[in-house]
C-alpha positions in Angstrom: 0.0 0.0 0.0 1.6 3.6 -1.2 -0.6 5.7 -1.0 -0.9 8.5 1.3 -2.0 7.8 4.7 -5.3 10.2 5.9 -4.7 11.9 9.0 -1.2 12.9 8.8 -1.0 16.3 6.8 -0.4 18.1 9.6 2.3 16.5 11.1 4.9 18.4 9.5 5.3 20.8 12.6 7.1 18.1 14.4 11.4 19.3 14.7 10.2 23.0 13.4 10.8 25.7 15.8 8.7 29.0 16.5 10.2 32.2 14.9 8.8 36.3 15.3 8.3 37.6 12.4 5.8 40.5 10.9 2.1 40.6 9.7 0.5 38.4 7.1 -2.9 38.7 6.4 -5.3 36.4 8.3 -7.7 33.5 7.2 -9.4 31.5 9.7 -12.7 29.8 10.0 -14.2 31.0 13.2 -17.3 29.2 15.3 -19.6 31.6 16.9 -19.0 32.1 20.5 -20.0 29.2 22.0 -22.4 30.0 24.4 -23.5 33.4 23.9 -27.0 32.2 22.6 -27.7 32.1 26.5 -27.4 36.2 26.9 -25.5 35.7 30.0 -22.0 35.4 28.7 -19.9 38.5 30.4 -16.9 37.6 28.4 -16.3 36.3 25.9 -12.9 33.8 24.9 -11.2 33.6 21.4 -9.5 30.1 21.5 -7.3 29.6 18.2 -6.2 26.1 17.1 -4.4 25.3 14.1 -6.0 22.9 11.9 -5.7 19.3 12.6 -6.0 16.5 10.1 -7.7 13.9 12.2 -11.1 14.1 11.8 -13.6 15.0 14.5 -11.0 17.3 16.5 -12.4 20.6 15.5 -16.2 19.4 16.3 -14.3 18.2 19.9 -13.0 22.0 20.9 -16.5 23.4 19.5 -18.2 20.4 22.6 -15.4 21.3 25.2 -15.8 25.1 24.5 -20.0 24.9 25.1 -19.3 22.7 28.0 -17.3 25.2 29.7 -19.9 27.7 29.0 -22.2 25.4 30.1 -21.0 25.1 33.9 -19.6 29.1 33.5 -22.4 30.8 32.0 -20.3 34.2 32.2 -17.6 33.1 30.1 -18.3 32.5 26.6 -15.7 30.8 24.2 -15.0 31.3 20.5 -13.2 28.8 18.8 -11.0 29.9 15.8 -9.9 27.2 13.1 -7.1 28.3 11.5 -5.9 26.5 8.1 -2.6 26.7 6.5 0.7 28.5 7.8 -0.7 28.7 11.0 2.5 30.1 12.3 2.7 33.1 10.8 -0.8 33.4 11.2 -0.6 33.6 15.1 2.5 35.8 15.0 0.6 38.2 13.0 -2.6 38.0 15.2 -0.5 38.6 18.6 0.3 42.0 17.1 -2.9 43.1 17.2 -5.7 44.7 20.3 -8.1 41.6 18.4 -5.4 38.8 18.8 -6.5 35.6 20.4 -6.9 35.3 24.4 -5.5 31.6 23.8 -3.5 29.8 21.4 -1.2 26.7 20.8 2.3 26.5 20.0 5.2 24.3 20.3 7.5 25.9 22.1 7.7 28.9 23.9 11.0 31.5 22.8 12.2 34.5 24.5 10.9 37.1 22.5 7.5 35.7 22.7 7.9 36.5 26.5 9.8 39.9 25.9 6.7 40.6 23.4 4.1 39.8 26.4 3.0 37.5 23.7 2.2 34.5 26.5 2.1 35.4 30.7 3.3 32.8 33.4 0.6 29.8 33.9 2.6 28.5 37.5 -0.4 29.9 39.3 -2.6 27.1 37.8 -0.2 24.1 37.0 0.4 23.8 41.0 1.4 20.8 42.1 -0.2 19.4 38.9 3.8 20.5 37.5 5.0 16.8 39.2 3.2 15.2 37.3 3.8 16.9 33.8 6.8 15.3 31.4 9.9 18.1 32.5 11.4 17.7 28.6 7.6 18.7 27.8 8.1 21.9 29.8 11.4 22.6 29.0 10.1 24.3 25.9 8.0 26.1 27.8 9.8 27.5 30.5 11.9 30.2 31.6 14.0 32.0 34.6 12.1 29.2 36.6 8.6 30.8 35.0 6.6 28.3 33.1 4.5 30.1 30.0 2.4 27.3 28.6 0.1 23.5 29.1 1.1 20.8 27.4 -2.1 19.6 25.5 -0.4 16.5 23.8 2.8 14.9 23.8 4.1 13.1 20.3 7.0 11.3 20.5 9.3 10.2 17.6 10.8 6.4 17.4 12.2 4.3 14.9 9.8 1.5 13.5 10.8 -2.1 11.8 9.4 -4.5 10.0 10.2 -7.5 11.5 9.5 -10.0 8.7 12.6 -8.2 6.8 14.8 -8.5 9.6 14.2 -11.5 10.5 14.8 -12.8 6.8 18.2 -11.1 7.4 19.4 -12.5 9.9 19.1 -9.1 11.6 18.1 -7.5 15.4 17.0 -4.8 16.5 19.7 -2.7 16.5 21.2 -1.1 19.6 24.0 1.2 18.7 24.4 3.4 16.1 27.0 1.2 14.2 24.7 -1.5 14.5 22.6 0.4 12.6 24.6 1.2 9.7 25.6 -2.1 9.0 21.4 -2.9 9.5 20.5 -0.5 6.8 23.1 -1.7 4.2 22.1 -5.4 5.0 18.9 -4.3 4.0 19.1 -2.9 1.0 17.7 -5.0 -1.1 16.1 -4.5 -4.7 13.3 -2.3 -4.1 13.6 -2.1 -0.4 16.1 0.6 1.2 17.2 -0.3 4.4 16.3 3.2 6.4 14.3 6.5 5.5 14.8 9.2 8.2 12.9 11.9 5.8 13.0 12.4 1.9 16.2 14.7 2.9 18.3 11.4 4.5 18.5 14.3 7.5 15.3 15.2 9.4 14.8 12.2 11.4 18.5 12.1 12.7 18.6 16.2 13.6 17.5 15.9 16.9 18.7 12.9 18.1 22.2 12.9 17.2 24.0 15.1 20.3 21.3 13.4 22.6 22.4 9.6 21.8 26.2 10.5 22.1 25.3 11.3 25.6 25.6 15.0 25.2 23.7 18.3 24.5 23.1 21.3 22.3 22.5 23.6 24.8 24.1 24.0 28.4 22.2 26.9 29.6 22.8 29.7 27.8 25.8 28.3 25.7 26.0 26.5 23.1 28.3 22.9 23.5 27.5 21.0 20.7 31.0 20.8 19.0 32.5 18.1 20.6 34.2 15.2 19.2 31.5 12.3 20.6 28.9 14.3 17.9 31.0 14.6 15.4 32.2 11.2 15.6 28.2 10.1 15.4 27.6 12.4 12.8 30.3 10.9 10.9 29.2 7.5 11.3 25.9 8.2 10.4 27.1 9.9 6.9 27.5 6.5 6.0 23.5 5.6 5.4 23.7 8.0 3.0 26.9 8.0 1.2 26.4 3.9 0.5 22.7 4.2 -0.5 20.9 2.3 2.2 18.4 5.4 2.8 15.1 6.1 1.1 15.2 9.3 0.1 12.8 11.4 -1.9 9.8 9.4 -1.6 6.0 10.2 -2.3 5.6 10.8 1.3 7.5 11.8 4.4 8.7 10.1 7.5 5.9 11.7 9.3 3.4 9.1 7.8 4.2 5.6 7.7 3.4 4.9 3.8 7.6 3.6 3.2 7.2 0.8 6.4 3.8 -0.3 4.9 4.4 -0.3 1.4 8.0 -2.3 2.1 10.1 0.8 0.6 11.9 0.8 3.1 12.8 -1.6 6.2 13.1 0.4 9.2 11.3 4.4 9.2 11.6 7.0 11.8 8.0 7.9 12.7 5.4 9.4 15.3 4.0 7.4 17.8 0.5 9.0 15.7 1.0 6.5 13.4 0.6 3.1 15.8 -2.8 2.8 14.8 -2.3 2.7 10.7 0.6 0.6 11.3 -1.6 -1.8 13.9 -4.0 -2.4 10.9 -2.0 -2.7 8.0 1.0 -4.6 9.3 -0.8 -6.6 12.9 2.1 -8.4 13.7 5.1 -8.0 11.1 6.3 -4.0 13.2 8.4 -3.2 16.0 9.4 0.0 17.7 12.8 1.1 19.3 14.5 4.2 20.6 17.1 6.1 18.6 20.5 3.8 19.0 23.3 5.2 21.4 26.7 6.0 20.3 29.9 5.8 22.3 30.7 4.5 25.5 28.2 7.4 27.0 25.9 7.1 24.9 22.0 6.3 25.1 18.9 5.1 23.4 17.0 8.4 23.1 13.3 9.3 21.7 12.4 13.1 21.1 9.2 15.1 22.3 7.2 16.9 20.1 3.6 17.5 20.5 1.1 21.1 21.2 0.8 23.2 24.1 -1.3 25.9 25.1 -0.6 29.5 25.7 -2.8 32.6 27.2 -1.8 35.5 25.4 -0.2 38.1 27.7 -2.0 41.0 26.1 -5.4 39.4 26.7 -8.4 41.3 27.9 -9.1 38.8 29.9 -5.7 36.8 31.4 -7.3 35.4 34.1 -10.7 34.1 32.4 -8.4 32.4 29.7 -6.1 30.7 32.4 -8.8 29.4 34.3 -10.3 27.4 30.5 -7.0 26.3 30.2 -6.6 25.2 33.5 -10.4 23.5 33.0 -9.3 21.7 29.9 -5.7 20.3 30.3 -5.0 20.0 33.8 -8.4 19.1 35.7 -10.5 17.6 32.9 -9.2 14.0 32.7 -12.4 13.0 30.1 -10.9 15.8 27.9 -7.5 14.8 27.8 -8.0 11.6 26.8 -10.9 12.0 24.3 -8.3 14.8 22.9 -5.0 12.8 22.7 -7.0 9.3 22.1 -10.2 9.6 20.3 -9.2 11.6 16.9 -5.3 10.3 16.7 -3.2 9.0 18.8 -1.0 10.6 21.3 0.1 10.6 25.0 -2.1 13.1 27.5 0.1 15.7 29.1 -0.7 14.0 33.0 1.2 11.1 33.9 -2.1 9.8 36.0 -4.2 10.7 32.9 -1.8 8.5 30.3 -1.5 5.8 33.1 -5.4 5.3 33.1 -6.0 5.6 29.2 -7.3 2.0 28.2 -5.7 1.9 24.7 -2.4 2.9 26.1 -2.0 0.0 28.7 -1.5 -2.7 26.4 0.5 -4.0 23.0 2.7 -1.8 21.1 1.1 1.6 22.8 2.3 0.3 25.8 5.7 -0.5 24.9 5.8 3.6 23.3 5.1 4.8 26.3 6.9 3.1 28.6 10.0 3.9 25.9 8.5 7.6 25.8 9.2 7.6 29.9 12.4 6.1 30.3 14.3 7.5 26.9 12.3 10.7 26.0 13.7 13.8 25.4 13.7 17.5 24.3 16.0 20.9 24.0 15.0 23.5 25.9 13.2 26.6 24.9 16.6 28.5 24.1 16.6 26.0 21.0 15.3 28.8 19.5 15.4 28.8 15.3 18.0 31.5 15.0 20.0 29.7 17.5 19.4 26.4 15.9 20.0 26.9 12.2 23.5 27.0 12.3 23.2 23.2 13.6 21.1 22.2 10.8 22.8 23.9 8.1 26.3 22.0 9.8 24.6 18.8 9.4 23.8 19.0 6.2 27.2 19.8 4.9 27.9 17.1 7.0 25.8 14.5 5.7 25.3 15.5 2.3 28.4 17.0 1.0 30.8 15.4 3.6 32.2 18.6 5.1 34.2 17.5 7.7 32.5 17.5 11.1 34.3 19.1 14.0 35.3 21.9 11.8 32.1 22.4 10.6 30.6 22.0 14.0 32.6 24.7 15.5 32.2 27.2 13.6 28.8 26.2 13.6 28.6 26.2 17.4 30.4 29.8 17.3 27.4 31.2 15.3 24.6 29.0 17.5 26.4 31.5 20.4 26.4 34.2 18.7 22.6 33.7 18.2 22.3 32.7 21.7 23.8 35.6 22.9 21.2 38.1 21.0 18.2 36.2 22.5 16.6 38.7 25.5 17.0 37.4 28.8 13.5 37.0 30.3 
């Protein structure tokens, strides 16, 4: 089966980062406020989500918003759809008196917090924090001030079909090397023997630094030239440069057409695509953490997923903290109809995930329990100007086969420099 997979167009914001920029014009598909039919409704909430490709989610705000306003008769919420480059879209709106009181992003960056484009949530998190994934709210935090919710939590593995290994003689691989010499075994015909992304790079980005047993960031500086990353990067150059990856295909790693069609033998994917995967190939798929490198390195998954923000220029901060506090940290029955019911992703709460029925068993279990011992995230000083250095220094790297620690250190050099323009907040 090749063709496209429905539900996964939007799954491309996964590894992108947040970035200021100026106005676009808007185009959104607004509800009416929900509610406001009543004549009670004091304020009124604008509630912007981008648009999600499962189906049902947008009909699922429109019920959670009208519930709200059903047990707050005051409070009135309006919930914005908002197609396309939703990015740009909610930098723009922020700049206005008419922006939305609450929105969702991925990550939180300085100057949104310079720009009073979010306000601290600690107030309502609570002692609710303890029980929230800390790589999730690394993104979101700040000088010991934490700006947003997590809503959802995606995590990235790589998958395998185990019929092909097995035919090969092959396991699971463990390290990095292993690996290599996995993807080259299976090669074979029309079957490549790895596809990280149709750019043999995206899937590996992130997880790199993190597998060597090392980091990007140490604070507010910038460590990621060292000769354990190079060294992986190095070794990794190899899936490319002997044609063992998939590269250019009709889809990206993001849905899990390669695996399922047999283009490709093992696939860096989202945990969002367990349930495809449980239906076309029951049996014949495994999952498996990132492979370390180096005697201190680990397995590693990365954390992607949406969080919420209350704008800080809202007319109405505290009304719009209080919804989010209703709708990702008390509301257990919305959590899990949101992460569970539409796609397929782990609720923000720890207690929450733990008492989700389809996550307690089979190959959902086994992601989890992966996501909680191996997962992983940068912090929100990952910001893109700070990162792009890193990703243009990979490609050389990769593609053109630049050699690594110089190209990392100059690299890491401009990643500083970047680092050192971002406002401290």
């Amino acid at each position: 089966m090749s063709g496209s997979t429905p539900g996964f167009s939007r799954r491309s914001f996964l590894g992108t980062s947040l970035l200021f920029v100026g106005g676009v014009a808007l185009n959104a598909c607004t509800s009416d406020p929900t509610g406001s039919g009543s004549g009670d409704a004091k304020i009124t909430l604008n509630h912007w989500y981008h648009e999600y490709g499962e189906q049902g989610t947008r009909e699922a705000a429109m019920r959670y918003a009208a519930d709200y306003t059903k047990a707050n008769p005051d409070v009135a919420v309006k919930v914005t759809w908002v197609p396309g480059d939703y990015k740009t879209k909610w930098q723009s709106s922020v700049l206005t008196p008419d922006g939305p009181d609450i929105y969702e992003i991925n990550e939180v960056t300085p100057d949104m917090v310079q720009q009073q484009q979010v306000t601290p949530l600690d107030d309502i998190i609570g002692s609710a924090k303890s029980e929230l994934n800390e790589h999730a709210l690394s993104a979101l935090t700040h000088s010991g001030k934490t700006y947003g919710v997590p809503m959802i939590i995606d995590v990235m593995y790589l998958y395998y079909r185990k019929s092909l290994l097995t035919a090969a003689g092959i396991q699971p691989p463990t390290t990095l090397t292993d690996l290599v010499a996995a993807s080259k075994a299976l090669t074979k015909g029309k079957t490549k023997g790895i596809f990280v992304g149709n750019d043999g790079i995206a899937g590996m980005r992130g997880v790199i630094a993190f597998s060597t047993g090392q980091q990007y960031l140490d604070g507010r500086k910038a460590v990621y030239a060292t000769p354990e990353i190079a060294d992986a990067l190095t070794v990794a150059r190899q899936m490319f440069t002997n044609n063992s990856m998939l590269l250019n295909y009709t889809t990206e790693w993001y849905q899990p057409d390669a695996l399922i069609s047999g283009a490709t033998a093992i696939s860096w994917g989202g945990m969002w695509a367990l349930p495809a995967l449980q239906k076309q190939l029951a049996g014949d798929f495994g999952l498996l953490p990132w492979p370390k490198h180096g005697p201190n390195g680990k397995p590693v998954v990365i954390l992607g997923g949406w969080s919420q923000v209350v704008n800080g220029k809202s007319k109405n901060i505290e009304a719009a903290k209080k919804y989010v506090q209703y709708l990702w940290l008390q509301n257990a029955d919305v959590q899990k109809d949101w992460a569970l019911s539409y796609g397929f992703h782990v609720p923000p709460r720890a207690s929450t995930a733990a008492s989700a029925t389809p996550l307690q068993s089979g190959e959902a279990k086994e992601a989890v329990d992966i996501l909680n011992q191996y997962g992983i995230r940068n912090t929100a000083l990952w910001a893109p100007s700070v990162q792009k250095p890193y990703d243009d220094a990979v490609s050389d790297i990769i593609k053109k086969n630049a050699d690594a620690t110089a190209t990392l250190t100059k690299a890491q050099a401009q990643s500083q420099s970047a680092l050192d323009a971002l406002p401290q907040v």
